[in-house]
N, C-alpha and C positions, 0 to 999 in steps of 0.2 A: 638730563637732570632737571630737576621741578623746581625754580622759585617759588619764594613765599608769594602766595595768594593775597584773598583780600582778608584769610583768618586771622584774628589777632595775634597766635602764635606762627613765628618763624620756623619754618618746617623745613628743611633739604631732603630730595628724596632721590634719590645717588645707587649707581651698579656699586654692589657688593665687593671688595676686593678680597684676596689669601687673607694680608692683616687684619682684616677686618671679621676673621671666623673666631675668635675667641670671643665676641662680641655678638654676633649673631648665636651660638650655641646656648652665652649665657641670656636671651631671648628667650631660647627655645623651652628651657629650664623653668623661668620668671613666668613664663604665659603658660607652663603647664602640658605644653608640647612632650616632652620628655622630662624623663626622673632626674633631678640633680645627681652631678660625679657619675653621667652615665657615657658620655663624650671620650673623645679621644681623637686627641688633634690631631695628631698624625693623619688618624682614618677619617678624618672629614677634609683634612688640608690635600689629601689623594681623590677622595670624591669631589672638592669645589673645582680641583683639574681638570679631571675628566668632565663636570659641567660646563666649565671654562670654555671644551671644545666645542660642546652642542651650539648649533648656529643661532638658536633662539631661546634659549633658556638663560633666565636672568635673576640673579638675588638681590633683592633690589633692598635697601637698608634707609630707614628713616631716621634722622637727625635731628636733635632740637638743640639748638644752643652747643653745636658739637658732640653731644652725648649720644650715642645707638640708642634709640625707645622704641624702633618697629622696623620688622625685615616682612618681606613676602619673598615665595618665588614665584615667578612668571614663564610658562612655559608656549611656546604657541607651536601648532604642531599642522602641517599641511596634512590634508586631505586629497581625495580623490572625489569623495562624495559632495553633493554640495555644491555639486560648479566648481569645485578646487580651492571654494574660499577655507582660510586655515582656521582654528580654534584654536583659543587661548584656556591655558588650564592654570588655575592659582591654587598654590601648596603653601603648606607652613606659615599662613598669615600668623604673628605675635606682637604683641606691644608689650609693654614695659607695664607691671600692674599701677605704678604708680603717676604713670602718665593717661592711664585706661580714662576716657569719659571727656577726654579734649579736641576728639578729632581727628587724633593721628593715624585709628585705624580707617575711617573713611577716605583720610588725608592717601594711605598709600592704596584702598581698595579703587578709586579714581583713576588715582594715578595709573595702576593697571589696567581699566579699563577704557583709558585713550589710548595708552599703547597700545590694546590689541585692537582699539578701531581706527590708528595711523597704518596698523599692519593687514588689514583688513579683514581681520577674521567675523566671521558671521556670529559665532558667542563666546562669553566669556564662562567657565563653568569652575565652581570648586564643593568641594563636600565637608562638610559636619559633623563631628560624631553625635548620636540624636541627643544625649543628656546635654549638648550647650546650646540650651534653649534661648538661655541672653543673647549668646552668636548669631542664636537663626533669626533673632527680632531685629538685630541690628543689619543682617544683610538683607533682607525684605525692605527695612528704610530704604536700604541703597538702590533697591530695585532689581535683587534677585528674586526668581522663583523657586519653589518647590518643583522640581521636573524628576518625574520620576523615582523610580530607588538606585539606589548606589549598592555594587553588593562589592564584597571582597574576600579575600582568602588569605589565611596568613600564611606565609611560607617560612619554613623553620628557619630553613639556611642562611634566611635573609636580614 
């Protein structure tokens, strides 16, 4: 868990719990992640389980004052390549639109990126979809690069 820094706002940056997925969903929603009334708790309360088991995969949920205003997940995944050092993959970065522009999302991108270098991974990587270009200025501040393309496939069934 993260105490507050030297930022003027008090920030908690805390593992995700079950209670706490109605709150993370309406996130996902608020940041534009997904279409509102598109969730279904059951089928996420059965997927945050199943995460639950992964040894290193974490939902990690940002706090101000008590209230959810930013989740990521944090996955970190070993290797064979590499010397065996592991990589860390971040998903579903959101913050709250009306907390957006105070820090909270660098507040939990950090935060991610000590954990994956207490765990030793060699990088930390996540992907964009290219229309959010404010996203992609704001992770360059932090000190991502441009690496490569990302390509993907949607799969129906999924």
């Amino acid at each position: 868990m993260e105490a507050p820094d030297s930022d003027p706002i008090e920030v908690v940056i805390r593992p995700a719990t079950r209670d706490d997925l109605p709150a993370v969903l309406a996130l996902y929603e608020a940041a534009g992640l997904d279409a509102p009334g598109t969730h279904d708790l059951a089928r996420a309360q059965a997927a945050f389980d199943r995460i639950s088991r992964y040894p290193d995969y974490t939902v990690w949920l940002a706090e101000l004052e008590a209230r959810p205003v930013g989740t990521l997940a944090l996955v970190i995944l070993d290797n064979l390549a590499h010397g065996c050092a592991p990589s860390a993959l971040v998903e579903d970065v959101a913050v709250a639109p009306d907390v957006q522009g105070q820090g909270l999302g660098r507040r939990l991108l950090t935060h991610a990126m000590q954990h994956a270098r207490t765990r030793g991974c060699y990088k930390l990587a996540l992907s964009s979809r290219a229309s959010r270009v404010r996203s992609h200025d704001f992770y360059r501040h932090l000190g991502f690069e441009v690496h490569g393309y990302s390509f993907l496939v949607t799969l129906d069934d999924a």
